[in-house]
N, CA, C and O atoms as CSV, one atom per row, in Angstrom:
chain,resi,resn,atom,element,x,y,z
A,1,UNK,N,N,78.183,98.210,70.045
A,1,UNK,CA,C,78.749,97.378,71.086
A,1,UNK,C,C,79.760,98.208,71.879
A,1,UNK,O,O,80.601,98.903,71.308
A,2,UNK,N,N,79.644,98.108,73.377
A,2,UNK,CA,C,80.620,99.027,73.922
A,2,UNK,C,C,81.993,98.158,74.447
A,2,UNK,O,O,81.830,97.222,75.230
A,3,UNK,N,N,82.895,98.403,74.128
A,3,UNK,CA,C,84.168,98.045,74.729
A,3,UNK,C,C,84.239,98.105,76.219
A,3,UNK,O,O,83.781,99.091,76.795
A,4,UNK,N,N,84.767,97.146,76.870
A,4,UNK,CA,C,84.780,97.043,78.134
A,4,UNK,C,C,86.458,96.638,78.316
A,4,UNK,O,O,86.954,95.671,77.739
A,5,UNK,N,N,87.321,97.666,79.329
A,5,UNK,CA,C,88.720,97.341,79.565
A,5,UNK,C,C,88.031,96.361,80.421
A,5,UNK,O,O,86.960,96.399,81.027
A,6,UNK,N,N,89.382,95.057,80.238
A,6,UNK,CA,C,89.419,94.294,81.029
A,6,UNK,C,C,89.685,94.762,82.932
A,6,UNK,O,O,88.956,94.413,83.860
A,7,UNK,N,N,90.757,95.495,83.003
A,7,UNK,CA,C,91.490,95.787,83.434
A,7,UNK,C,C,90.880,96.757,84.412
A,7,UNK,O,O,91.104,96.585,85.610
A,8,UNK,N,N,90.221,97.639,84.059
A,8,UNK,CA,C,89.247,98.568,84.855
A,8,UNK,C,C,87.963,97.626,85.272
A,8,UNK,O,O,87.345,98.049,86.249
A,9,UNK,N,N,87.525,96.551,84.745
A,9,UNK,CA,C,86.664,95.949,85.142
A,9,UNK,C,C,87.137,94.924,86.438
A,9,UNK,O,O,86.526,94.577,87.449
A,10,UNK,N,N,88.314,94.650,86.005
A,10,UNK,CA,C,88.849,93.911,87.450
A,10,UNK,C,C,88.894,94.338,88.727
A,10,UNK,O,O,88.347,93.896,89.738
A,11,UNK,N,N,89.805,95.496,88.507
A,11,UNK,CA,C,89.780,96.527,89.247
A,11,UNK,C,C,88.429,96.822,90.212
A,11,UNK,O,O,88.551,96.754,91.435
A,12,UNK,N,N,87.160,97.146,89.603
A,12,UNK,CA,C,86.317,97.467,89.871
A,12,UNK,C,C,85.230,96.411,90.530
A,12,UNK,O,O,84.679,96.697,91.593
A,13,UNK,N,N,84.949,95.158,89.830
A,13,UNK,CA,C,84.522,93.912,90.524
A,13,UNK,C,C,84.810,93.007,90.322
A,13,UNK,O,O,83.899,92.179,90.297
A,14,UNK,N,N,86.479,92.412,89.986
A,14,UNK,CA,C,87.180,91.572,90.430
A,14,UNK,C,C,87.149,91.091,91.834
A,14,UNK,O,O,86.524,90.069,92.114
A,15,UNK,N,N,87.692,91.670,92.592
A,15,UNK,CA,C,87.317,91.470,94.207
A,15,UNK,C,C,86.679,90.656,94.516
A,15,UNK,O,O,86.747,89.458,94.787
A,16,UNK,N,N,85.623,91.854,94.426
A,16,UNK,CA,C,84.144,91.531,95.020
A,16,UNK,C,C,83.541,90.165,94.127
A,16,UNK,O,O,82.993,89.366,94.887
A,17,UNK,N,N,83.530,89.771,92.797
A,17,UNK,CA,C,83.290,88.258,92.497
A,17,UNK,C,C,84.018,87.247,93.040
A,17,UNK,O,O,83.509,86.156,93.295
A,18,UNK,N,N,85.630,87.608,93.323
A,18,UNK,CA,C,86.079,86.353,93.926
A,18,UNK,C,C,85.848,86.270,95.401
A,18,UNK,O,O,86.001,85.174,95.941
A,19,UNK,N,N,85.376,87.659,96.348
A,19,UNK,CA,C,84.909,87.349,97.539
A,19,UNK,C,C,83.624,86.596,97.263
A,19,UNK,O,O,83.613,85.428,97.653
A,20,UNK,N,N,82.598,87.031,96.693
A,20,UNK,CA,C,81.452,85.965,96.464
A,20,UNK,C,C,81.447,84.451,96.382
A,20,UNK,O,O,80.618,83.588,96.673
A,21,UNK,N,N,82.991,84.440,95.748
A,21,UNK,CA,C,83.196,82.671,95.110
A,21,UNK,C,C,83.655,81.754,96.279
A,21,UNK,O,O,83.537,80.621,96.746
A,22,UNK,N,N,84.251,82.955,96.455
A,22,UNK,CA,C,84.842,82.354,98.084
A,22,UNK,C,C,83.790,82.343,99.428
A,22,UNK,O,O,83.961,81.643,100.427
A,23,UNK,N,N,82.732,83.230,99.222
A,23,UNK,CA,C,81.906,82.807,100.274
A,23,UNK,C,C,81.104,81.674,99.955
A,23,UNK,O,O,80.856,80.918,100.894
A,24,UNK,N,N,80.609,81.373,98.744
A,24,UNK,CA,C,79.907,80.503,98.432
A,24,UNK,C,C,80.602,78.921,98.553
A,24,UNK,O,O,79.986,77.873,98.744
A,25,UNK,N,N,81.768,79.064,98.417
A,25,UNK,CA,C,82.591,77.783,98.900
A,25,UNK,C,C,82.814,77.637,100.243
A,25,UNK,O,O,82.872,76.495,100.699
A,26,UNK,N,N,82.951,78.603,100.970
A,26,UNK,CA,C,82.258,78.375,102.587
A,26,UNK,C,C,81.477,78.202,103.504
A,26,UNK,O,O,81.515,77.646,104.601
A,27,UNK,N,N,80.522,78.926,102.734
A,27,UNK,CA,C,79.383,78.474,102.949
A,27,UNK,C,C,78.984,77.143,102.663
A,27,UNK,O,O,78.444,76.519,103.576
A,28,UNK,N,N,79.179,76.497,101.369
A,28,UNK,CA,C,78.724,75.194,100.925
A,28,UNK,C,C,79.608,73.893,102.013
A,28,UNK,O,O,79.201,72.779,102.344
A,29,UNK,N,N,81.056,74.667,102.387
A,29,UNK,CA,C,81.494,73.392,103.307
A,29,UNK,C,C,80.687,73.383,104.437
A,29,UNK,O,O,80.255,72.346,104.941
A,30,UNK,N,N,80.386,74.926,105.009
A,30,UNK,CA,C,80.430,75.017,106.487
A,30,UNK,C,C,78.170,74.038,106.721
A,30,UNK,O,O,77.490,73.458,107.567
A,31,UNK,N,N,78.096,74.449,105.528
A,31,UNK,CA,C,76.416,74.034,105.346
A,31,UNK,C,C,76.487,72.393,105.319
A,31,UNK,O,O,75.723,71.676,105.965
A,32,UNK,N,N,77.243,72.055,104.701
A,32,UNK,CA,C,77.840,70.426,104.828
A,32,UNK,C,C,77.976,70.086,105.795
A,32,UNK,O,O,77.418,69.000,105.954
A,33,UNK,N,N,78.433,70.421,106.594
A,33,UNK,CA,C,79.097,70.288,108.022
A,33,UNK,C,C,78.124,70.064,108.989
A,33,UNK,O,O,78.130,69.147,109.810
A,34,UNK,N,N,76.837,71.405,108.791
A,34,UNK,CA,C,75.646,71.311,109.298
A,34,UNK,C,C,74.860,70.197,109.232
A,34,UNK,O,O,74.442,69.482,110.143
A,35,UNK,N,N,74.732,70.143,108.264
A,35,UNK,CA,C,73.664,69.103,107.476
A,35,UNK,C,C,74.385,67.726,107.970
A,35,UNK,O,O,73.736,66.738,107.629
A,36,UNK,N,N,75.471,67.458,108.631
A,36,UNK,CA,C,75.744,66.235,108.635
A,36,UNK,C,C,75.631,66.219,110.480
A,36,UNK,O,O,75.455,65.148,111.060
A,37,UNK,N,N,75.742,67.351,111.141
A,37,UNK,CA,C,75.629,67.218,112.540
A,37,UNK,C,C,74.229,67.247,112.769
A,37,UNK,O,O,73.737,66.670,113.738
A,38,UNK,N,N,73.300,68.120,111.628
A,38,UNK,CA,C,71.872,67.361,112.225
A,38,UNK,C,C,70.821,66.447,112.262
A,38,UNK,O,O,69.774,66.196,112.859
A,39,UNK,N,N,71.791,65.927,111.071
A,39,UNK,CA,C,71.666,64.335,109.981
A,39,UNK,C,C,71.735,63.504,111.139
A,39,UNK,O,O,70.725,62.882,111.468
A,40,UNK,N,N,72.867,63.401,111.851
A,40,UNK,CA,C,73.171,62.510,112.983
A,40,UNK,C,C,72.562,62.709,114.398
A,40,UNK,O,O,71.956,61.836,115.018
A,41,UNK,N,N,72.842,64.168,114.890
A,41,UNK,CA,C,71.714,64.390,115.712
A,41,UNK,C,C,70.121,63.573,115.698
A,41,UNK,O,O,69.794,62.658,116.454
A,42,UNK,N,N,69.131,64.305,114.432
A,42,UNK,CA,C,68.070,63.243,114.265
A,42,UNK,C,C,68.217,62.348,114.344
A,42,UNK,O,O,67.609,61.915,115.323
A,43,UNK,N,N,69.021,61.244,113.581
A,43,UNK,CA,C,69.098,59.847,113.123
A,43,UNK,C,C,69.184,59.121,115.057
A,43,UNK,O,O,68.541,58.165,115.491
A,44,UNK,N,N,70.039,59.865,115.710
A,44,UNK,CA,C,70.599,58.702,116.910
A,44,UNK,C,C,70.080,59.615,117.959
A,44,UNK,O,O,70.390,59.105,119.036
A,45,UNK,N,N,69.266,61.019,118.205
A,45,UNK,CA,C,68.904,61.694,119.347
A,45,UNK,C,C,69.955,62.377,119.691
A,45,UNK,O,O,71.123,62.179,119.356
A,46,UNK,N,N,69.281,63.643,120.749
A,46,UNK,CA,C,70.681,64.696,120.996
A,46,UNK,C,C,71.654,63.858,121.478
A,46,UNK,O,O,72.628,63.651,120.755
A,47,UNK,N,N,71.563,63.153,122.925
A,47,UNK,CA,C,72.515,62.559,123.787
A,47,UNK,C,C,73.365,61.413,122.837
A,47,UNK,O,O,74.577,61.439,123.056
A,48,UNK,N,N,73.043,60.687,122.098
A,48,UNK,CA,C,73.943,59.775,121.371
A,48,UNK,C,C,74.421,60.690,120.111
A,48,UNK,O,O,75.603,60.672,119.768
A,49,UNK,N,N,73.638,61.339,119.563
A,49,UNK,CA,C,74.015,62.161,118.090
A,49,UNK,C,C,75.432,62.717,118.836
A,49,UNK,O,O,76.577,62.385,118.530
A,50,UNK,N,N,75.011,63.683,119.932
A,50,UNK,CA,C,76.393,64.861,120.253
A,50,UNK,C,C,77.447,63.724,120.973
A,50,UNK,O,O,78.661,63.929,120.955
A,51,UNK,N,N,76.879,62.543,121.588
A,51,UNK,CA,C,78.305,61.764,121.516
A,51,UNK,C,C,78.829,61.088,120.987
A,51,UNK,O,O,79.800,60.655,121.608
A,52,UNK,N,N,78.635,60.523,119.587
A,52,UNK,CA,C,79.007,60.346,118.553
A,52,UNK,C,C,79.654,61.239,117.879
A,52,UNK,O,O,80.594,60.751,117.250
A,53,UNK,N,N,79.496,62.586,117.738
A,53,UNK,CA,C,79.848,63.688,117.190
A,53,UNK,C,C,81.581,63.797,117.865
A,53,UNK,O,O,82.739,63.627,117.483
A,54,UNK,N,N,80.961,64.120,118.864
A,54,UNK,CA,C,81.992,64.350,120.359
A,54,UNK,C,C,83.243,63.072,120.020
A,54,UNK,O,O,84.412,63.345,119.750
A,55,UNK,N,N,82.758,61.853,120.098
A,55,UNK,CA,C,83.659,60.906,119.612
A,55,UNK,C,C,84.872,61.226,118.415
A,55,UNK,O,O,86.101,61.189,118.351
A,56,UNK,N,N,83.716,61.561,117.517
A,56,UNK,CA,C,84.039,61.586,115.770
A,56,UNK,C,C,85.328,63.069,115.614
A,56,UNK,O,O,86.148,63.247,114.713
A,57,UNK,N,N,85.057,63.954,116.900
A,57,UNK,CA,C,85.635,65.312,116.718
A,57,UNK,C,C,86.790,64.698,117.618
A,57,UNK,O,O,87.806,65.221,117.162
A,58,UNK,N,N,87.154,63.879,118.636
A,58,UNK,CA,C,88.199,63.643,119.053
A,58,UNK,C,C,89.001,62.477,118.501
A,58,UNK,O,O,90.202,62.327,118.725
A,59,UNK,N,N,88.117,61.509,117.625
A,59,UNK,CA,C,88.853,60.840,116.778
A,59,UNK,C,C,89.795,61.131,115.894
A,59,UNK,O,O,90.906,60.601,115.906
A,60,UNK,N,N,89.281,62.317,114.753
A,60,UNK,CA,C,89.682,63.514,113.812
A,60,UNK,C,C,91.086,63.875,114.298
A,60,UNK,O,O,92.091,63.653,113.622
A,61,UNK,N,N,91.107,64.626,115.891
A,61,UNK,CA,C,92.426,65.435,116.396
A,61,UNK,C,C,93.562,64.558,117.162
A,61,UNK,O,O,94.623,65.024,117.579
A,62,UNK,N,N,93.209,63.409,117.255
A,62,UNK,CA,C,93.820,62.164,118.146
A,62,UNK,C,C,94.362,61.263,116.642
A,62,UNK,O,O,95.079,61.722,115.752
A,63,UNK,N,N,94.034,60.504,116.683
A,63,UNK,CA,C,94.350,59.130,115.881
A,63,UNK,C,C,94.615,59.750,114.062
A,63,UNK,O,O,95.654,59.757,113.400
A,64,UNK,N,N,93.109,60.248,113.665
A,64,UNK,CA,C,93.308,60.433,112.790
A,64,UNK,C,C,94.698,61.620,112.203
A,64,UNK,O,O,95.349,61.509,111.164
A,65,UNK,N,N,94.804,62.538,113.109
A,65,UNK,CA,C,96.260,63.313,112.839
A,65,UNK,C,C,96.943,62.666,112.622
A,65,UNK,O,O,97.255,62.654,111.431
A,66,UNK,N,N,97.762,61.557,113.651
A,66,UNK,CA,C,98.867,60.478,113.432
A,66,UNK,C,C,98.470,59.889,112.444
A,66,UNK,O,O,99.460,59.196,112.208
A,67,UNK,N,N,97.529,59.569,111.448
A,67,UNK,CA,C,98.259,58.753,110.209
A,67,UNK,C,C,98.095,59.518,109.418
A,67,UNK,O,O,98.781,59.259,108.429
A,68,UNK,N,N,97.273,60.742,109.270
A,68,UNK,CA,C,97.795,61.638,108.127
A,68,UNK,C,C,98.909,62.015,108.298
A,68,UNK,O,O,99.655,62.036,107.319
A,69,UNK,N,N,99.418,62.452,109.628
A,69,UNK,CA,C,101.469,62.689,109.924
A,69,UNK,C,C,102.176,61.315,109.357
A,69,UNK,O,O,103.326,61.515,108.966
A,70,UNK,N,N,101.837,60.317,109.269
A,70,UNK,CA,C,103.024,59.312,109.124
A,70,UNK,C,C,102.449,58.971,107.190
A,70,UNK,O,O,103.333,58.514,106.465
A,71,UNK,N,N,101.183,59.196,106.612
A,71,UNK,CA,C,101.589,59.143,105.670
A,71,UNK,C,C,101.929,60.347,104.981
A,71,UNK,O,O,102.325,60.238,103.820
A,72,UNK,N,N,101.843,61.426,105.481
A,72,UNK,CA,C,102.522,62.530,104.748
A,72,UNK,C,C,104.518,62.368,104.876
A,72,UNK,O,O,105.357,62.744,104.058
A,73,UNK,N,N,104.686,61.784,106.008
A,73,UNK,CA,C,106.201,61.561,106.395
A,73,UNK,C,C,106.613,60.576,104.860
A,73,UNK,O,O,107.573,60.697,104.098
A,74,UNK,N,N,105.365,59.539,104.828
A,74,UNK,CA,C,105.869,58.248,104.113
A,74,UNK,C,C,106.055,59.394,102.601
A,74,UNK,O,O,107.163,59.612,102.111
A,75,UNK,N,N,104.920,59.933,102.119
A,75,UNK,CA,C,104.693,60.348,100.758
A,75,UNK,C,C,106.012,61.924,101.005
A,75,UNK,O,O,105.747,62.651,100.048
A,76,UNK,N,N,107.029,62.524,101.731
A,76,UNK,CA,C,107.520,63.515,101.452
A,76,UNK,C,C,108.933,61.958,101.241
A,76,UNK,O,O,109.923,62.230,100.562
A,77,UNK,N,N,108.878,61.197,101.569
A,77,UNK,CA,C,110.523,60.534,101.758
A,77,UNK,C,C,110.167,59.809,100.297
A,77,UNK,O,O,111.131,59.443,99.624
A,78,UNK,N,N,108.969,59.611,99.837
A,78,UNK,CA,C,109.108,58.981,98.057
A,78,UNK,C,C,109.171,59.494,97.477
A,78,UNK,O,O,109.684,59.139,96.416
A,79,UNK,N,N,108.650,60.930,97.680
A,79,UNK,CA,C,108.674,61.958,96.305
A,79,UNK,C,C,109.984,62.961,96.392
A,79,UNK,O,O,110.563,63.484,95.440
A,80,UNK,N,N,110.245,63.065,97.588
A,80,UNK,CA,C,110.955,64.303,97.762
A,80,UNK,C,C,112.299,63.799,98.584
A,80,UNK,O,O,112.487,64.168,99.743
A,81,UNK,N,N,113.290,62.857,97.833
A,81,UNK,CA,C,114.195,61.870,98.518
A,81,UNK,C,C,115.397,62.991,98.435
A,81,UNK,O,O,115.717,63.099,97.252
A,82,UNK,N,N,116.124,63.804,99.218
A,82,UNK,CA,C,117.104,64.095,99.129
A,82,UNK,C,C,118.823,63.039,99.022
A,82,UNK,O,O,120.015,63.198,99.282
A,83,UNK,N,N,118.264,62.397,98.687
A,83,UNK,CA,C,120.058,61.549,98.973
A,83,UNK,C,C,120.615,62.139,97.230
A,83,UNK,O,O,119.889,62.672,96.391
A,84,UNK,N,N,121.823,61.881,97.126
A,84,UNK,CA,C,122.418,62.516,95.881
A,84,UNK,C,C,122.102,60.980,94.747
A,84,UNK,O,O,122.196,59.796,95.069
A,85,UNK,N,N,121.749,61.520,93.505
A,85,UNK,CA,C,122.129,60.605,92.434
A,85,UNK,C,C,123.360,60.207,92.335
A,85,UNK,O,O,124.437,60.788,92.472
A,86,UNK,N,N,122.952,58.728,91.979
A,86,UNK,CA,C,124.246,57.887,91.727
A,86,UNK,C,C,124.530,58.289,90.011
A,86,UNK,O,O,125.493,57.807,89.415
């Protein structure tokens, strides 16, 4: 049985496995992503699919920002209350 340093093995394709892990998790979102714009595309046709899309992508940067901002405001003032103990 041959001994293998950990340590030189990291070194050597450490990296390069966690670049792999990491592409494969980007890939799997960015393929998600796909699969759901041509999911909808088919389902409703280009002209309604891409304005639905179009909708859904300005909904996301409009509305939906403001309540992830106001509940992240709500959840930093419950968890993270600076006033002094009584």
């Amino acid at each position: 049985m041959v001994r293998v340093d950990f340590d030189l093995f990291m070194e050597r394709y450490g990296y390069k496995i966690l670049f792999g892990i990491f592409g494969l998790v980007l890939l799997a979102i960015l393929g998600m992503f796909g699969f759901y714009v041509y999911a909808v595309i088919r389902l409703f046709g280009l002209f309604a699919g891409g304005l639905l899309l179009l909708l859904a992508l300005v909904h996301a940067f409009t509305a939906g920002r403001r309540v992830l901002d106001a509940q992240a405001k709500v959840h930093a003032k419950y968890f993270y209350d600076d006033r002094p103990k009584r």
